[in-house]
One Martini backbone bead per residue (centre of mass of N, CA, C, O) as a GRO file, in nm:
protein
  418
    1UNK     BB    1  12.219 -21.781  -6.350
    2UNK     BB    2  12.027 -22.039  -6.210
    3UNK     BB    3  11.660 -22.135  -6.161
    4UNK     BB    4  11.366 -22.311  -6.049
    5UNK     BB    5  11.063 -22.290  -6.000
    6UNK     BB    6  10.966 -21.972  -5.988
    7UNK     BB    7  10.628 -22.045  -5.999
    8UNK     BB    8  10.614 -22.277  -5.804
    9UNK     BB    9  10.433 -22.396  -5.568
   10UNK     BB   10  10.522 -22.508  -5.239
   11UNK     BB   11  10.313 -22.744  -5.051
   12UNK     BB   12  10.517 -22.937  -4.843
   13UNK     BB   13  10.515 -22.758  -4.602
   14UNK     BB   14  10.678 -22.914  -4.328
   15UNK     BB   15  10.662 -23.233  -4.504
   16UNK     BB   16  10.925 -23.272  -4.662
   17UNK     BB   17  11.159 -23.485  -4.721
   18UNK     BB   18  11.464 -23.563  -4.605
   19UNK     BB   19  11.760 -23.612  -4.589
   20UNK     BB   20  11.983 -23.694  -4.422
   21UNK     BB   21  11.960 -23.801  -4.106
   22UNK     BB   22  11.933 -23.569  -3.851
   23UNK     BB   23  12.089 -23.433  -3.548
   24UNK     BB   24  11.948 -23.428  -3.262
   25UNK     BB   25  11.932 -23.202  -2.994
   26UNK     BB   26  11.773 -23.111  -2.689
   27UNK     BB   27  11.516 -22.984  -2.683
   28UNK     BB   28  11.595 -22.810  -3.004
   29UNK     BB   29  11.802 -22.899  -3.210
   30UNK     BB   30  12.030 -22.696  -3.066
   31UNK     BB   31  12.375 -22.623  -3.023
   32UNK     BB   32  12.629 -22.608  -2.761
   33UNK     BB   33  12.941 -22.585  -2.729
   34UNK     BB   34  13.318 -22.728  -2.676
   35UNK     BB   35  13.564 -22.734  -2.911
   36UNK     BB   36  13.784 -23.010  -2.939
   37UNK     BB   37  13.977 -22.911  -3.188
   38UNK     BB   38  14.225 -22.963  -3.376
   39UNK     BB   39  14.441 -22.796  -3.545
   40UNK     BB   40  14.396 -23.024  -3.772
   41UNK     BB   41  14.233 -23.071  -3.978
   42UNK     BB   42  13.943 -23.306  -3.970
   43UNK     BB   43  13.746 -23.553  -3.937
   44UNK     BB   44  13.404 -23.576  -3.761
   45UNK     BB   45  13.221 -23.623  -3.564
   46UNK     BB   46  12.932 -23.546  -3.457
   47UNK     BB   47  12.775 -23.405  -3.198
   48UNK     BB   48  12.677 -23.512  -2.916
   49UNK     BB   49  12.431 -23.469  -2.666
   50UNK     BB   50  12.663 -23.472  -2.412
   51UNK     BB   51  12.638 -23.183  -2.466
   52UNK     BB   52  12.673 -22.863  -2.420
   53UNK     BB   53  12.304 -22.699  -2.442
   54UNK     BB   54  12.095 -22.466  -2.601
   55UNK     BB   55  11.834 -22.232  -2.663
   56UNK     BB   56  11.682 -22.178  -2.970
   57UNK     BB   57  11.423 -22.028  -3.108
   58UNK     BB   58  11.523 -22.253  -3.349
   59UNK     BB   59  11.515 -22.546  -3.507
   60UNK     BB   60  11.790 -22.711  -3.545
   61UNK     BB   61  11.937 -22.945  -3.766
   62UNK     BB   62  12.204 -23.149  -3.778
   63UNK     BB   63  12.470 -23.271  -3.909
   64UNK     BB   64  12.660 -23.568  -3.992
   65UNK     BB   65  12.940 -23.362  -4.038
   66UNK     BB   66  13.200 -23.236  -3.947
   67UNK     BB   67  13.496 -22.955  -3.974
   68UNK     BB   68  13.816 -22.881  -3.897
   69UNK     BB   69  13.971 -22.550  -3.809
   70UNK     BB   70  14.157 -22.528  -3.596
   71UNK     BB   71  13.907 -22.313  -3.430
   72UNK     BB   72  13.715 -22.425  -3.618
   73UNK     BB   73  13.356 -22.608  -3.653
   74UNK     BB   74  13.203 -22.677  -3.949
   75UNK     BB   75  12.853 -22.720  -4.018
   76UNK     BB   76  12.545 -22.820  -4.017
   77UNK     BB   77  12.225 -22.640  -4.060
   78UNK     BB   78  11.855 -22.694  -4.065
   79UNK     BB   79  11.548 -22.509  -4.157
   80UNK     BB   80  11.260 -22.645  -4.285
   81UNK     BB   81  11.047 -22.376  -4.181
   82UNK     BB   82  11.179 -22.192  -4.370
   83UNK     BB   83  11.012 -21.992  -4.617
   84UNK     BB   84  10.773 -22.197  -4.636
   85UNK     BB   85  10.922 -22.471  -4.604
   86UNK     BB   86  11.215 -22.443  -4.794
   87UNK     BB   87  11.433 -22.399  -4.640
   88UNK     BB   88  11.748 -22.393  -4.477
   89UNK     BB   89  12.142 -22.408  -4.534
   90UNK     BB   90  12.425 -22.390  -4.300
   91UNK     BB   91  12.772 -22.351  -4.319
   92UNK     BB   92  12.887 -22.364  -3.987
   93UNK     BB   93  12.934 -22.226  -3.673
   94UNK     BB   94  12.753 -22.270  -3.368
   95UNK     BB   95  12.829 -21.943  -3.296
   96UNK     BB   96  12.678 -21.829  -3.530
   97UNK     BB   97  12.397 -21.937  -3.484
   98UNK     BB   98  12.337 -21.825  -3.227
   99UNK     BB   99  12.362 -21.534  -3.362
  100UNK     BB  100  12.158 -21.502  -3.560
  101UNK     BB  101  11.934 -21.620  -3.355
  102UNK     BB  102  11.985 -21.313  -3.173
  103UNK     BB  103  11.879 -21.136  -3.360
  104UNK     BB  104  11.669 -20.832  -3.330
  105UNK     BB  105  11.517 -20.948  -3.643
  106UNK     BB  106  11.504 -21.241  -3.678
  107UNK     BB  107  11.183 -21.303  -3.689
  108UNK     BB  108  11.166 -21.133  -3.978
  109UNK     BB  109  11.215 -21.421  -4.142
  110UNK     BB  110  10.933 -21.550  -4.081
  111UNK     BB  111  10.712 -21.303  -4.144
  112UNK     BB  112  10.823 -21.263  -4.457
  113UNK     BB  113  10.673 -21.241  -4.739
  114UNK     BB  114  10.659 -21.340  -5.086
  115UNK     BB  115  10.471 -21.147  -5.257
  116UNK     BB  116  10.594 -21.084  -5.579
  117UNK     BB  117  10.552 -21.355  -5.629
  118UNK     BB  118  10.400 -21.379  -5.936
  119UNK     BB  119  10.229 -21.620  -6.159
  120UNK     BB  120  10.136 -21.376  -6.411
  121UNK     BB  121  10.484 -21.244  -6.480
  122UNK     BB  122  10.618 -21.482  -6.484
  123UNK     BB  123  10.880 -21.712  -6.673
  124UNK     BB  124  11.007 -22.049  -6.724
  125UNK     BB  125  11.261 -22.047  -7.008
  126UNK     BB  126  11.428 -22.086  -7.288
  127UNK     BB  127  11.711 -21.978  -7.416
  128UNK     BB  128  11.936 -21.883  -7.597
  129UNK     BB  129  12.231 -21.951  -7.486
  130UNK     BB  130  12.168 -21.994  -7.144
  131UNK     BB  131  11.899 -22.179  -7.105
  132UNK     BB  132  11.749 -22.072  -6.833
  133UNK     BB  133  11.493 -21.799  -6.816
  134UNK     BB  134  11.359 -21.496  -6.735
  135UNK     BB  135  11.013 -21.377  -6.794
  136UNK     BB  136  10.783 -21.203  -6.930
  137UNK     BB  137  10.471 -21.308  -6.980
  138UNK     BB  138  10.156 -21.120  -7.071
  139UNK     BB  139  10.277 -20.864  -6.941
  140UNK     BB  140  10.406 -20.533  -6.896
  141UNK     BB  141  10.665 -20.419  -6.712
  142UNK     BB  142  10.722 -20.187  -6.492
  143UNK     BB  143  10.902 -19.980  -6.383
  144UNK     BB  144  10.974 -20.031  -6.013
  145UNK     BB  145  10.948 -20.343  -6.002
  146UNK     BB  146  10.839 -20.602  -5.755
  147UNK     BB  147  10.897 -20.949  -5.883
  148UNK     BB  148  11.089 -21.011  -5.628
  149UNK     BB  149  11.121 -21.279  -5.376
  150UNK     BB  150  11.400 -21.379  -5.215
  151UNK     BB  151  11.560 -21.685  -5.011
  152UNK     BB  152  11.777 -21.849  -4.907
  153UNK     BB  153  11.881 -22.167  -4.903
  154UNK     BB  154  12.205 -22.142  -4.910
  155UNK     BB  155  12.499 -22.118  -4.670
  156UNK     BB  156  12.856 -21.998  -4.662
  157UNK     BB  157  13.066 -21.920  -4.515
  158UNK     BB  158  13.356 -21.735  -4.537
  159UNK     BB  159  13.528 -21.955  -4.349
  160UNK     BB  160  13.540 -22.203  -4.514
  161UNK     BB  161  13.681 -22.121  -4.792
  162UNK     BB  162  13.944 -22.044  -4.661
  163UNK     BB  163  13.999 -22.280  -4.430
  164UNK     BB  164  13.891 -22.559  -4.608
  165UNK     BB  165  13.892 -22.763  -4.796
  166UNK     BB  166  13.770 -22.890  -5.073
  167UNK     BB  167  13.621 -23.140  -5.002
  168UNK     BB  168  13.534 -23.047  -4.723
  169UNK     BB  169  13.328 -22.835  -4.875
  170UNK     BB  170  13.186 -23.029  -5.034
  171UNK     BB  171  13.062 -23.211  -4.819
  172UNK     BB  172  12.913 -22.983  -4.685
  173UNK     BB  173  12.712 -22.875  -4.920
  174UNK     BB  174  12.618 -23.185  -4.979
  175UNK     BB  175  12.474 -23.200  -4.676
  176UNK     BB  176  12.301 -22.912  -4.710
  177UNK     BB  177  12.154 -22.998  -5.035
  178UNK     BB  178  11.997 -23.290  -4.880
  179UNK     BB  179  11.880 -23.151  -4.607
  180UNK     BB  180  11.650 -23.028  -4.833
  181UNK     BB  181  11.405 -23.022  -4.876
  182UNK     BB  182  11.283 -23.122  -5.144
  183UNK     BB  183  11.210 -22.901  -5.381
  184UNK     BB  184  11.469 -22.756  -5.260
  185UNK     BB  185  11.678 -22.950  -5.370
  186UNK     BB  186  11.596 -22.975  -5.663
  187UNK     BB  187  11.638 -22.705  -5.754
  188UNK     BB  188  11.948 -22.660  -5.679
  189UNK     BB  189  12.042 -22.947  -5.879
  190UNK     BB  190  11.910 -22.734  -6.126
  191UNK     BB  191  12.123 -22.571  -6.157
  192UNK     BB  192  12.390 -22.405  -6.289
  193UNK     BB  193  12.691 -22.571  -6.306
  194UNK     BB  194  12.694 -22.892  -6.354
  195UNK     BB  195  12.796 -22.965  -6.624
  196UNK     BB  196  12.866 -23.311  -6.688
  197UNK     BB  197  12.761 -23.376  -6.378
  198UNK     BB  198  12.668 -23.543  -6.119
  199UNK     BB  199  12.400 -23.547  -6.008
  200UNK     BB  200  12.381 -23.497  -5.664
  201UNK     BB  201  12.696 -23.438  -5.629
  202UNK     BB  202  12.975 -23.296  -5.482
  203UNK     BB  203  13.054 -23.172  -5.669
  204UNK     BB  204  12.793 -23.015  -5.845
  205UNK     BB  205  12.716 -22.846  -5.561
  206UNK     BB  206  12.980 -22.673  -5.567
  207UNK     BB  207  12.965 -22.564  -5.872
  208UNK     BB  208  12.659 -22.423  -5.761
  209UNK     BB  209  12.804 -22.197  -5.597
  210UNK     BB  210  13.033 -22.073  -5.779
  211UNK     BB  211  12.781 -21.984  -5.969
  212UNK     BB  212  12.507 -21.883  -5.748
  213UNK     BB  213  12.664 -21.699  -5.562
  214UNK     BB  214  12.598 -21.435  -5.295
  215UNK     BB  215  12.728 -21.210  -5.154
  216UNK     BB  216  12.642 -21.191  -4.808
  217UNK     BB  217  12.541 -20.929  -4.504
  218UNK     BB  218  12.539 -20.992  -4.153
  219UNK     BB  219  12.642 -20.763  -4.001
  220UNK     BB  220  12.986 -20.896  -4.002
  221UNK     BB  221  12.851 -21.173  -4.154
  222UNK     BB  222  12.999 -21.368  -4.407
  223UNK     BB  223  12.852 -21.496  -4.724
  224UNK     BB  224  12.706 -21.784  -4.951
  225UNK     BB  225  12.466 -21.731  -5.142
  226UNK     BB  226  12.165 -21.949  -5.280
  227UNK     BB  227  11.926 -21.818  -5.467
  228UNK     BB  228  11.600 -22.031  -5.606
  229UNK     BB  229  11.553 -21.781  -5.795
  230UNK     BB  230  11.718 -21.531  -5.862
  231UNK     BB  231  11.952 -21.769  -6.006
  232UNK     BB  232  11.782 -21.763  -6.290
  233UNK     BB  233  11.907 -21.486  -6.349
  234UNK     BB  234  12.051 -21.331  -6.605
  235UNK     BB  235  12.302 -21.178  -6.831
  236UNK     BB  236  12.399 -20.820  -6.821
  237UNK     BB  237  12.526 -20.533  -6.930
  238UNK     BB  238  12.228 -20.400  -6.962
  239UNK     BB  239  12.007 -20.411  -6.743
  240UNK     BB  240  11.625 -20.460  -6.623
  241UNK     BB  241  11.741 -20.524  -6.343
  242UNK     BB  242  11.803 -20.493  -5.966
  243UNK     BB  243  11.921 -20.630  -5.670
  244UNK     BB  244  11.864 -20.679  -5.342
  245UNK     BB  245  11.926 -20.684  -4.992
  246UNK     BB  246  11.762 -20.765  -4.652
  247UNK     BB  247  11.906 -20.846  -4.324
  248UNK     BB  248  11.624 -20.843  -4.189
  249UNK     BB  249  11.461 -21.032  -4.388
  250UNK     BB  250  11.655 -21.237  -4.569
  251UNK     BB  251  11.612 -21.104  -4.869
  252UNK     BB  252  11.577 -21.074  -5.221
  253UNK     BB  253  11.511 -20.826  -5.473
  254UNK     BB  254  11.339 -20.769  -5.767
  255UNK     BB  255  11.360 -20.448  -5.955
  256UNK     BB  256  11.316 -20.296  -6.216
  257UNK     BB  257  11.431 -20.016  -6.462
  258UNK     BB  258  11.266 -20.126  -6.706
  259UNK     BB  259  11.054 -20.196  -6.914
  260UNK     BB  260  10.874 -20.504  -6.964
  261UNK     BB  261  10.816 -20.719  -7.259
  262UNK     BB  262  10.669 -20.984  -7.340
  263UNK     BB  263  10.915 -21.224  -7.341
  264UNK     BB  264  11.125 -21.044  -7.210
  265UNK     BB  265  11.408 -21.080  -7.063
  266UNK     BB  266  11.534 -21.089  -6.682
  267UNK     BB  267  11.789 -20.897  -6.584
  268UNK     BB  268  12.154 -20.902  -6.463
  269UNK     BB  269  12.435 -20.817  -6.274
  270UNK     BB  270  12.737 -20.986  -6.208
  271UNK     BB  271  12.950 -20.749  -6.300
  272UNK     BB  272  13.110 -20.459  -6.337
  273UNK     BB  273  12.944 -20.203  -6.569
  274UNK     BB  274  13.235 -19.996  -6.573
  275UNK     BB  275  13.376 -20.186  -6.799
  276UNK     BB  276  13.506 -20.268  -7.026
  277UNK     BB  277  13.426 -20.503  -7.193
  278UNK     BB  278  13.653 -20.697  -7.210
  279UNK     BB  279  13.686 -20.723  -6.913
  280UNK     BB  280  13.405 -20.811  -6.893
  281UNK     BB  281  13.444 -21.131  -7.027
  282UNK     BB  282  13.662 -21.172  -6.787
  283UNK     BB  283  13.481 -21.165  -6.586
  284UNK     BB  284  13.283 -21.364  -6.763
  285UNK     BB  285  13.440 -21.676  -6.702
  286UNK     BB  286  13.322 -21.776  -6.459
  287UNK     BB  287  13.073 -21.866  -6.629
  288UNK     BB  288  13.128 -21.977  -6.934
  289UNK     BB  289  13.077 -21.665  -7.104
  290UNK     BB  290  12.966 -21.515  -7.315
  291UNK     BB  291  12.847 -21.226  -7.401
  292UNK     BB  292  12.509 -21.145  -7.605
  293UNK     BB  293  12.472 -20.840  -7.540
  294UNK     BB  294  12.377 -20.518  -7.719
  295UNK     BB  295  12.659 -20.418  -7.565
  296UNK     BB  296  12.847 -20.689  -7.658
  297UNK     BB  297  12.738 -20.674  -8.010
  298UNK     BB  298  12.801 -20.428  -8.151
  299UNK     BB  299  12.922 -20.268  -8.359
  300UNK     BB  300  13.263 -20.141  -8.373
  301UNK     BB  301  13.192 -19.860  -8.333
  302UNK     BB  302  12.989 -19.869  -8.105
  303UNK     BB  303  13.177 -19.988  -7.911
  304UNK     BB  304  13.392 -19.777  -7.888
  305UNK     BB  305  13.223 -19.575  -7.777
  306UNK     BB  306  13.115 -19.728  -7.553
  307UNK     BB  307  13.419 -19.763  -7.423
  308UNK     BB  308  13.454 -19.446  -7.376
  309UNK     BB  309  13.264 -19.365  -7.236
  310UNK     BB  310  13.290 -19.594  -6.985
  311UNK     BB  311  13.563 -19.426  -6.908
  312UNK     BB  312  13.476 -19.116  -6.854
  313UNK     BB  313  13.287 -19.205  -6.648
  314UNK     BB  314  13.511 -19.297  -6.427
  315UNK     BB  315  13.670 -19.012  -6.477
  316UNK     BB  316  13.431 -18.847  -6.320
  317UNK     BB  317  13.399 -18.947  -6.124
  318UNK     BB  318  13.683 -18.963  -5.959
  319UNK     BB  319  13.678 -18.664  -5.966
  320UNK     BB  320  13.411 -18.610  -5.774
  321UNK     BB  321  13.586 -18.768  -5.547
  322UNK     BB  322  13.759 -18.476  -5.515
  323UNK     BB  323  13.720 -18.294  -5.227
  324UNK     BB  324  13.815 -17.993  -5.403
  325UNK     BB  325  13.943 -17.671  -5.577
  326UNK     BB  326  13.989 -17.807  -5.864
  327UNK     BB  327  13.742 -17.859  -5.986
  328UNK     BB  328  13.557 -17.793  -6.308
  329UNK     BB  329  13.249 -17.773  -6.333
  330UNK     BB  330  13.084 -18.004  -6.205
  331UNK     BB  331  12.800 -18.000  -6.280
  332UNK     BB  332  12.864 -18.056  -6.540
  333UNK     BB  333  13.000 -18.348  -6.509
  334UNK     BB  334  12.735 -18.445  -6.340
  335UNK     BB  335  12.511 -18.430  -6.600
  336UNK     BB  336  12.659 -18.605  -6.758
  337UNK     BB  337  12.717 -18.901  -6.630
  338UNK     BB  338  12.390 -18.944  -6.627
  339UNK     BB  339  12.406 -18.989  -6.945
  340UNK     BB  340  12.590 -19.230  -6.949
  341UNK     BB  341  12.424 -19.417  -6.764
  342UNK     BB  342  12.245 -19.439  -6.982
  343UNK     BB  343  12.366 -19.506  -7.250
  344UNK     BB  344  12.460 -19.766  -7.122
  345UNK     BB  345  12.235 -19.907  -6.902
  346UNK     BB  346  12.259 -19.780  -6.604
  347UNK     BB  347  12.032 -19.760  -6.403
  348UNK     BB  348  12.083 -19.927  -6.139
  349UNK     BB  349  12.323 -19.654  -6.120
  350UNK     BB  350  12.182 -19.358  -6.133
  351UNK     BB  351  12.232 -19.292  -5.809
  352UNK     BB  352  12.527 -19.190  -5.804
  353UNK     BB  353  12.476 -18.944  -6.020
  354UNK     BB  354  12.285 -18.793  -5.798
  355UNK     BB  355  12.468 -18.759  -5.572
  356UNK     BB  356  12.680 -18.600  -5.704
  357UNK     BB  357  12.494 -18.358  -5.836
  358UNK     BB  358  12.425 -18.256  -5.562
  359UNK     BB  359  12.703 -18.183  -5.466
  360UNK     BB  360  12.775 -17.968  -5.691
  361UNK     BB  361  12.521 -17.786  -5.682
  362UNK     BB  362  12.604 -17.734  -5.368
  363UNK     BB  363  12.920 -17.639  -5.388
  364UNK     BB  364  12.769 -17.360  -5.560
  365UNK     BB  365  12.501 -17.288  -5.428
  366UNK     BB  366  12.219 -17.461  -5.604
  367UNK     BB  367  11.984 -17.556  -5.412
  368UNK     BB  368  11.786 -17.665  -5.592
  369UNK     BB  369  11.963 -17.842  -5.796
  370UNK     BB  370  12.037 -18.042  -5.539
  371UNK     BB  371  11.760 -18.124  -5.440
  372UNK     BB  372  11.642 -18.277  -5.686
  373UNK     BB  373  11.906 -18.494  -5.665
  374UNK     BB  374  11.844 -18.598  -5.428
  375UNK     BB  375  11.542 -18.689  -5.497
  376UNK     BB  376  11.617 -18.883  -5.696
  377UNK     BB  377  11.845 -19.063  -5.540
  378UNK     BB  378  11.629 -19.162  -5.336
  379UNK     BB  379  11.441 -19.289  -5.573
  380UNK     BB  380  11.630 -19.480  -5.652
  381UNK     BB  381  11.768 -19.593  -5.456
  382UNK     BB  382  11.533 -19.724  -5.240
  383UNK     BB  383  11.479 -19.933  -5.452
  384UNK     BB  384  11.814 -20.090  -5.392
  385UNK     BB  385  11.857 -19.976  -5.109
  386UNK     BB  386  11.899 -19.921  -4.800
  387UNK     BB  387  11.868 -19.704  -4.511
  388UNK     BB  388  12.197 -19.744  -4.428
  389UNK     BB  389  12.311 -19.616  -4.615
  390UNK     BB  390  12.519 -19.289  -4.625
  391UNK     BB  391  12.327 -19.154  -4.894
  392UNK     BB  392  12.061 -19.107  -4.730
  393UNK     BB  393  12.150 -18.896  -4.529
  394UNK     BB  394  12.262 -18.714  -4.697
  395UNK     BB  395  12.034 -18.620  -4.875
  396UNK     BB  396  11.840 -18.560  -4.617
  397UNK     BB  397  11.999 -18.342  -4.525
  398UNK     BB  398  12.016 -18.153  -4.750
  399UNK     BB  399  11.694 -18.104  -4.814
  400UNK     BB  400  11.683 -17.988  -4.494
  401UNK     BB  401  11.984 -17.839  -4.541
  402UNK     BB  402  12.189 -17.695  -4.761
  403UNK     BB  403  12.368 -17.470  -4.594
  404UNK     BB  404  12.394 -17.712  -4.367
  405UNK     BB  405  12.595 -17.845  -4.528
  406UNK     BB  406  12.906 -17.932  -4.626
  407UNK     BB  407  12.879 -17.910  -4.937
  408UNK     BB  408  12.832 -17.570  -4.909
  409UNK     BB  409  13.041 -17.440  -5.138
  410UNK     BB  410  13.319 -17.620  -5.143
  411UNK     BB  411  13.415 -17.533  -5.447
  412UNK     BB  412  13.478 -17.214  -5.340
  413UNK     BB  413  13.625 -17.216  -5.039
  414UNK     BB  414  13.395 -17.190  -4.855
  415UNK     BB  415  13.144 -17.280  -4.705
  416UNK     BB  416  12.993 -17.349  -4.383
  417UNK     BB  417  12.900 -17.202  -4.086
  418UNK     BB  418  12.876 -17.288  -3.690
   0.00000   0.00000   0.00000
């Protein structure tokens, strides 16, 4: 997954030239309508002006062509003022615009900065057999770093996707991604996945959100979003960094997991890489390349090895998730797990691993070394993942009571009494 002009900073923001002239209603370019859409797919306009309008708070300005499927009829809208003039661009319906529009922390979207994106931190450059990738500028980047900070760019429901023809999404699309700023314009169609078709063609923009989209959940509403700064950090298996989504300022941040040294390149992972290499290889064939990260090219014997751990890994975790009073010995099971999970490269979900081995030390009644691990994983966790996550309640739970803990000695068929 690639993109491009990772450090240059967009000057003409909120100046700059949009593409095909969108179609807005009164008084803020925000429509809400009652669609008239017949059963079966069709091309059909823009809704006009004499349609029932109502404001919402930021103007979005509506695209030249929307496509019915059922009763969804689903458009293009775009925000220019977004992300500091980067604007976004949503293939949806207008009743999700209303609904995005109206979520009781959508300000904190306009008012978080990219703080992150530092530019003697990072830089983009060819990497050999990858095309472009992100490395480490001039300075050793520590671990626990966040590097990046990253709005999508666009966005299209994930019902479009299930319900439009392929034209039709292309079609949207394509009308999405020429609706935005110029600077961001260009680097959408400069991003990879679109080899050998003609640059800002439909084909190119649909085939450049299938290879750079991120699956991301805002309240119940499902999208696949494409980040124009994160979408250039390529692919490992076991990588040196790890991102997250926070639908509350709807970034994506880059976070380091091991010391990152000038000139070595900054990764994550695309596919689940609790996965035998075999597997690992046959879903990155979805991205049209082979990895020839160090997890999946070293020597016949090491490999063996690693594909025998990361298997051990799997059948570890699912027995510890397996809460009666069958496992032996638990806690050596959990702190074996943490060392698979380095072993493999596997630092960005280290956190896994400590929440194990809490609930197992807290399970036979060892209460420091319960609290040790669950310490250990709000320490690794919080940098990687929000606070409504489940693991995090369980966690201070535990910390603050480990005896009044539900996992309190249930490994020995005792638990706590209420």
């Amino acid at each position: 997954m690639l993109l491009t002009q990772v450090l240059v900073p967009l000057t003409l923001f909120g100046q700059s030239p949009l593409g095909p002239p969108p179609q807005t209603c009164p008084p803020n370019g925000v429509i809400n309508y009652i669609s008239t859409c017949p059963k079966h797919p069709h091309i059909i306009p823009a809704p006009g002006c004499t349609a029932k309008a109502s404001t919402i708070r930021q103007p979005w300005a509506v695209g030249s062509l929307c496509y019915c499927a059922g009763d969804k009829e689903y458009c293009v809208y775009m925000l220019p003022n977004f992300n500091d003039g980067k604007g976004i661009s949503l293939v949806t319906t207008s009743s999700v615009i209303r609904s995005v529009s109206t979520l009781p922390h959508h300000d904190r979207w306009w008012s978080t900065p990219n703080t992150a994106n530092t530019p003697d931190l990072l830089e983009v450059k060819p990497i050999e057999g990858k095309g472009l990738g992100v490395v480490a500028a001039n300075r050793t980047i520590r671990k626990n770093t966040r590097v990046m900070v990253d709005a999508p760019g666009l966005m299209i429901e994930h019902g479009a996707f299930t319900k439009l023809r392929t034209k039709m999404l292309a079609d949207l699309i394509h009308e999405a991604a020429s609706m935005l700023p110029y600077p961001s314009r260009e680097d959408f169609f400069a991003l990879s996945g679109a080899e050998g078709l003609l640059r800002n063609s439909k084909e190119s923009a649909l085939a450049i959100v299938g290879k750079n989209a991120f699956h991301t959940k805002i309240e119940d509403m499902e999208f696949h979003a494409v980040f124009l700064d994160v979408s250039r950090v390529n692919h490992a298996c076991s990588p040196n960094a790890a991102y997250h989504f926070d639908p509350l300022t709807m970034r994506k941040s880059l976070i380091t997991v091991r010391d990152i040294h000038p000139g070595e390149e900054l990764t994550i992972g695309y596919v689940d890489l609790t996965q035998p290499s075999q597997t690992r290889q046959a879903s990155l064939s979805h991205w049209n390349f082979t990895c020839s990260c160090p997890r999946c090219t070293q020597a016949s014997r090491r490999q063996k090895e690693s594909d025998a751990r990361t298997a051990q890994l799997v059948n570890i975790r699912n027995e510890l998730d397996q809460y009666d009073h069958g496992v032996q010995d638990g806690p050596g099971m959990a702190e074996l797990l943490t060392i698979l999970y380095e072993l493999e490269g596997l630092e960005a979900r280290l956190h896994e691993a400590y929440y194990r081995a809490a609930i197992e030390f807290n399970g036979i009644g060892n209460r420091w070394k319960a609290i040790k691990f669950a310490r250990l994983c709000l320490e690794r966790g919080l940098l990687l993942k929000d606070e409504t996550r489940p693991f995090v309640g369980e966690m201070r739970a535990l910390i603050e009571d480990a005896e009044g803990h539900w996992s309190w000695r249930f490994r020995l068929g005792v638990g706590h009494q209420d």
